[in-house]
N, C-alpha and C positions, 0 to 999 in steps of 0.2 A: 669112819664118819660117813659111808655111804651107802645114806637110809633112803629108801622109796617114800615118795609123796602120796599119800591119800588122796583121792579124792571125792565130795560129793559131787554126783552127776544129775543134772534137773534137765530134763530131755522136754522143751518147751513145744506144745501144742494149742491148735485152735481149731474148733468142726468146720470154720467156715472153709477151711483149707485141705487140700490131701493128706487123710493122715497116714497115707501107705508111707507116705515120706518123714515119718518119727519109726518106722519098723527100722527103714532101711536105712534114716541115718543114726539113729542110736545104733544101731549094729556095725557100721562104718567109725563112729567117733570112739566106739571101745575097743574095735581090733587096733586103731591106731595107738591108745593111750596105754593096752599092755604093749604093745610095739615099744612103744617109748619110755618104758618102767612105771608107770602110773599104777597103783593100787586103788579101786573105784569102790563106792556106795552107791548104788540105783537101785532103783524100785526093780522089781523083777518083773517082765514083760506081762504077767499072769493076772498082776496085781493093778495096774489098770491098763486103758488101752496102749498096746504098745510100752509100758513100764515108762508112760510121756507122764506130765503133770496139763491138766485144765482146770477142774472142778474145782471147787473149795474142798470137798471131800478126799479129792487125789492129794491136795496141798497139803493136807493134815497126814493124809498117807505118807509121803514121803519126810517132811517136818518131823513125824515121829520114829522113822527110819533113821534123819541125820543125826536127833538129841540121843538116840541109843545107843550110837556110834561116834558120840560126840567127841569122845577121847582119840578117836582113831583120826578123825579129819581133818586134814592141814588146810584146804580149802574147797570150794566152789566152782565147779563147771557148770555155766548156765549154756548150753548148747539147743541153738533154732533150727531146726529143718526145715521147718514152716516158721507161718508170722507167729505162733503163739501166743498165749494169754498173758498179756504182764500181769494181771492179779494174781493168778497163781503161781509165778514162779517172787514176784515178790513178799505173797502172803509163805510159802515155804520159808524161805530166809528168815523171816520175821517168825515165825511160828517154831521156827530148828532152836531159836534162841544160840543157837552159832556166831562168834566175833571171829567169824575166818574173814580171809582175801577171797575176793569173786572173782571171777572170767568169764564176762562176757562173748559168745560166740553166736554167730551165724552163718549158715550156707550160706554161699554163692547160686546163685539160678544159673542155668544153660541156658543160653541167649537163644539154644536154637530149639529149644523145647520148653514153650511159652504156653504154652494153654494151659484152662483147666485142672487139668489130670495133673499134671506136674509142675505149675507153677509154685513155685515155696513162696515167698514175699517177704522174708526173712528179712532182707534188706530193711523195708520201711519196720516188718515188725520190730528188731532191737530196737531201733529208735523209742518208741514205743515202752519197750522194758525198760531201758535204761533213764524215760522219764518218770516211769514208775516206779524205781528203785529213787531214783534221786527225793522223789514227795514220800515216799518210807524213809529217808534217811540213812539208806543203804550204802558205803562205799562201794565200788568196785572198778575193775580193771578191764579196758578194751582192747583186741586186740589190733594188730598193726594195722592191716587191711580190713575194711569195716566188716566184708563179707570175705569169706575164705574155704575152700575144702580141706577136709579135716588131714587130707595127706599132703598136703601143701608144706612145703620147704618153708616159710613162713610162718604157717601153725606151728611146726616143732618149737621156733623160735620162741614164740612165742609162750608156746607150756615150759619152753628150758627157763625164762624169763619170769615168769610165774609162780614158777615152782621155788626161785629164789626170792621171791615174795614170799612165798608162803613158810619158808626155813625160817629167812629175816624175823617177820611176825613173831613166830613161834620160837624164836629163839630169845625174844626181848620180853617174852609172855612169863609174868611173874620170876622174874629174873632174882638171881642174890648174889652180890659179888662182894666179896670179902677184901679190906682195907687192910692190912698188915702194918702196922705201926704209923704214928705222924709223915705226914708230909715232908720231904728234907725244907730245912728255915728258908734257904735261899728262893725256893722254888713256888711262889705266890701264881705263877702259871697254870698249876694242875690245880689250883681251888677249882671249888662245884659244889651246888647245892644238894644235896640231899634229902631235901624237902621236893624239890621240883623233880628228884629222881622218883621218889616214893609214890608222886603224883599221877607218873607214869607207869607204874604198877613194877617198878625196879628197887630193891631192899638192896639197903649195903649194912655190912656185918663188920665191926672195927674188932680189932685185936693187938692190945701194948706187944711191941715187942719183950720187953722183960717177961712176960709171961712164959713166952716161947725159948728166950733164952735159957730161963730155969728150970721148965720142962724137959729141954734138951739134952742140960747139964746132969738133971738128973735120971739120964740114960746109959745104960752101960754100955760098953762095946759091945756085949756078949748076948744082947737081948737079940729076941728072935726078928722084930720088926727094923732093927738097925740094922744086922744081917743080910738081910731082905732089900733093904734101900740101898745099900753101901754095893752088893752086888750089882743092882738094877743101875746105879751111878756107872758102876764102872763098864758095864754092857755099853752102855748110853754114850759114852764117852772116852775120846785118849786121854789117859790121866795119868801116864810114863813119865810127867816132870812135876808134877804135884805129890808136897807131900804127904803120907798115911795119912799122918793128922789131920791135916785140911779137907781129906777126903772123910774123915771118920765124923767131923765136924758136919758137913754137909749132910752125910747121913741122916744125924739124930736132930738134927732141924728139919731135916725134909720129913721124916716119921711125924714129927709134932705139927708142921703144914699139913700135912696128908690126913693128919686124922681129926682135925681142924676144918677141913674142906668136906670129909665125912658128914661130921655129927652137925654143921650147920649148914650143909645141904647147899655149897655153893658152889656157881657155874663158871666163875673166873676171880680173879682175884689182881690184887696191885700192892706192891710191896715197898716200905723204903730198905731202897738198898744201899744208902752209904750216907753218912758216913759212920751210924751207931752201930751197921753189922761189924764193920770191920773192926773199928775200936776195942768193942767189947763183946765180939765173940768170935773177932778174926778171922772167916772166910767171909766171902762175897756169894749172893744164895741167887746166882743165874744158872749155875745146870739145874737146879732145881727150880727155877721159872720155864725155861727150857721143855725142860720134859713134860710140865704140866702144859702147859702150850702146845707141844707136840701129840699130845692126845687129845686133843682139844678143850681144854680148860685154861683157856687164855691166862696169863701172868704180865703183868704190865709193873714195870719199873715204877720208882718213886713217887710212889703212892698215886698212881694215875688212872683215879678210879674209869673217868671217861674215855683214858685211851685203851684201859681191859672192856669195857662196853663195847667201843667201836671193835675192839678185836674178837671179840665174841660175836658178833655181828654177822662181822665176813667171813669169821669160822665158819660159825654152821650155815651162811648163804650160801657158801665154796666148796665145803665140806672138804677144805682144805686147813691144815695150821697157818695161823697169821701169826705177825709181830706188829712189833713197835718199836717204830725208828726217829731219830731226828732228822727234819728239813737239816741238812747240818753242811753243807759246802756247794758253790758254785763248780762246775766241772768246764774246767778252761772260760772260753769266750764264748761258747752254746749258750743262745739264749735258754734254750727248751732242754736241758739238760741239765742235771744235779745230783749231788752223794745224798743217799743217806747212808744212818750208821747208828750204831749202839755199841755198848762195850763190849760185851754185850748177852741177852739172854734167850736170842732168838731161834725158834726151835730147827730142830735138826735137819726136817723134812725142807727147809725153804735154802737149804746149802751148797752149794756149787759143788758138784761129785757123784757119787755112784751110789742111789739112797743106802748101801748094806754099811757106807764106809761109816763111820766112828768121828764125826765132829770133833774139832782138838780143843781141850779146854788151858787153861793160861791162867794169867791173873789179869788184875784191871789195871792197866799201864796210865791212865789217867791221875788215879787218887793215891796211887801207889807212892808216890812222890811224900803226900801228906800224912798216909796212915802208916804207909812199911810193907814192902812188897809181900812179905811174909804173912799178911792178915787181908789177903785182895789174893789170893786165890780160887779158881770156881767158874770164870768165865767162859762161854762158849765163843769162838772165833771162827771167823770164814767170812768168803765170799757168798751173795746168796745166787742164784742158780738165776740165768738171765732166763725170762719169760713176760708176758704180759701180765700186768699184774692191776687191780684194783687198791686204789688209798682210802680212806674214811675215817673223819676226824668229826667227834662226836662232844657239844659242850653243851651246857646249863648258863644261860644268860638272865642272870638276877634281877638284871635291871626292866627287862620285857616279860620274866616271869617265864620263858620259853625256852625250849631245848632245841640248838641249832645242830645245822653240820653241814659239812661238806662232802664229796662225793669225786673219784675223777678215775679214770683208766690210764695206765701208760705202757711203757715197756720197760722191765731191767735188760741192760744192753751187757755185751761183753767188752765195752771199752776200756782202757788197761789202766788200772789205780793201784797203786802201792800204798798201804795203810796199813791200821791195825784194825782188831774188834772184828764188828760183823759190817759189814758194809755192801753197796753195790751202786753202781752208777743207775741214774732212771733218765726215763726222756718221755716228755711229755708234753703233746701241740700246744704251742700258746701256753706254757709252764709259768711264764711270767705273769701272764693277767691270776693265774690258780696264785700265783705269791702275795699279788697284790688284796687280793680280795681276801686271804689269810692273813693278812697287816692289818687291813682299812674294820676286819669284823673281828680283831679281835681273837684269834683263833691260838689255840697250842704250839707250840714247835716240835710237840709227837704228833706223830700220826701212825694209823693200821696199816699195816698192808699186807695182803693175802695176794700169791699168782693163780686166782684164777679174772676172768673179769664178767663181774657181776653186779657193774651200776647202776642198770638200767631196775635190774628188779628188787635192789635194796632201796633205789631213791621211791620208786612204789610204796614200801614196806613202809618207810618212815616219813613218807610226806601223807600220802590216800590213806593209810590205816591206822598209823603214830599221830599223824599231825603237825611232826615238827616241822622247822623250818630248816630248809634245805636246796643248798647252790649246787648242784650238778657242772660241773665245769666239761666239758665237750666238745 
């Protein structure tokens, strides 16, 4: 899951200023940006002065530089040496016909090298750009410090911050996440529009589960793709008290998922998983949400299309596997502290242990009571691996026509809980006012969670470039 960011570079110049200082900072802003794994498009220095943009002519040079490379660019470095021309770094943008994330940049001046020759003005210039990006109707992103050198502890943060902008984006860009059967009856929580998803350029794909059941059934042991899966389960997982059967079951459901996620080309998915798996085709299908998770094709439980969205999300902002857990227990008398948990189907990478060891699978000791232990095998169980970690909880509110969320950082701790499932204690500043404002709006009782922490540049993604509405808790 760990791809290099593209980036287009617009190296902004103006005659009234030094342009010895577009040579020498575009040559400084790109040693830093392969430094830092950046893969760039710019003009080549040959192609006009200093490979900067001013003219309308250079605008259209480099504009048809980014449209030719359109496929390749995750976003926008608008980078100042000098004051530069905001008409041509806005007519670029405008003319690339590019819906990337921007970043805006400018030098810093040396206070003590003020004249002439070397003043940049970069300072007042962004200003400048960035009110000319705003009357083009241009989103974009500033960085921390208004003016900054480009090897600035800062700036890195900055591009690290960025660049999860720019996954975010590109990960919610014509998105298709697949519905696996009805929502369970009881669960009126995980409704969402589909209309307001479509709005936002996100397709969901429904699929009966009878379909898949029949499909399944009519699989043999002996086929080469059941083979194949039934292996990859058992690699995947301890499966020493589960038995054949259940394991043979999961097999040829996961082949008919699999080739299902194939042929309609979808990026995550959300499944009901009880109570008609169990019933009526007796196992529980969490190693196989699990593994799709762990490769990153998020799987989200009972039918919870918004909470596979949010987990796709942080996926690829994190370029880590996420899940999807319940707000599900108070932890002692900590205000700022709480369990989550699932039964659960969360993937392997997010586990407490040694990443080579073999996640143990179970049954689901919840439902087991109701269906028959025997027909609730397949679960993945474990502690998750204590780290800092990002939540993000993504919904459709019908009523304002808008798609909200929320957003927060904390840590999974090593505090000692005895349970079952997948679970792990979290702790998070002010965790109660984040409770309150998930009661008072209305909000799921799933929530994403991925351990790396990446709020600042997903709340980016999806308020400056999405639109939605979105609480940041901090």
């Amino acid at each position: 899951m760990d791809t290099k960011i593209t980036l287009g570079v617009i190296v902004g110049n103006r005659g009234f200023f030094p342009d010895h200082l577009c040579d020498t900072g575009r040559k400084e802003i790109l040693e830093v940006l392969e430094k830092l794994g950046f893969n760039t498009v710019i003009l080549d220095d040959t192609e006009t002065s200093f490979g900067a943009v001013e003219t309308i002519d250079e605008a259209r040079k480099c504009a048809d530089l980014f449209r030719r490379n359109s496929d390749r660019i995750d976003g926008i470095l608008v980078t100042l040496p000098n004051f530069g021309d905001e008409r041509a770094i806005a007519n670029t943008i405008r003319w690339s016909e590019l819906k990337a994330p921007i970043l805006v940049h400018a030098f810093s001046d040396d206070s003590e090298h003020m004249t002439i020759k070397h003043r940049r003005d970069a300072f007042c210039g962004k200003m400048s750009a960035c009110n000319c990006l705003r009357q083009y109707d241009i989103p974009f992103t500033l960085t921390s410090l208004h003016t900054v050198s480009p090897g600035h502890p800062e700036f890195a943060r900055d591009l690290n911050d960025f660049s999860v902008t720019c996954r975010a984006v590109k990960a919610l860009k014509n998105l298709r996440v697949g519905a696996l059967g009805a929502r369970p009856a009881p669960f009126n929580t995980v409704r969402f529009s589909e209309k307001l998803l479509e709005r936002a350029g996100i397709s969901v794909e429904t699929l009966d589960l009878s379909e898949v059941f029949g499909k399944a059934n009519g699989l043999s042991d002996t086929d080469p793709q059941v083979k194949s899966k039934l292996n990859a389960i058992l690699n995947y997982a301890n499966a020493k008290t589960i038995p054949d059967a259940a394991v043979m079951k999961m097999a040829k459901f996961g082949v008919v998922v699999d080739n299902w996620i194939q042929e309609t080309n979808l990026q995550a998915t959300a499944v009901q998983c009880w109570t008609s798996m169990e019933e009526f085709f007796g196992v529980v299908p969490c190693t196989l949400m699990s593994m799709l998770s762990n490769i990153g094709l998020s799987s989200a439980c009972e039918v919870d299309v918004m909470g596979a969205i949010a987990m796709h999300t942080l996926s690829k902002a994190g370029r880590r596997p996420s899940a999807l857990v319940d707000w599900n227990n108070n932890y002692g008398d900590d205000p700022d502290k709480g369990v989550i948990f699932h039964c659960s189907n969360i993937a392997k990478d997010l586990f407490a242990g040694e990443s080579e060891d073999k996640p143990q699978m179970d049954f689901q000791e919840i439902i087991a009571g109701a269906v028959g232990k025997e027909n609730t095998y397949g679960t993945i169980v474990g502690r998750l691996k204590a780290t800092p970690f990002t939540c993000l909880r993504i919904g459709t509110d019908d009523s304002s026509g808008r798609i909200k969320a929320y957003i927060s950082e904390g840590t999974l701790t090593k505090d000692p809980l005895n349970t079952f499932g997948g679970y792990g204690v979290v702790h998070i500043p002010n965790f109660q006012k984040l409770l309150a404002h998930i009661c008072e709006n209305g909000f799921e009782h799933h929530v994403a969670v991925n351990p790396t922490t990446t709020a600042r540049g997903v709340k980016e993604a999806l308020t400056k470039y999405l639109g939605w509405d979105l609480y940041h808790h901090a």
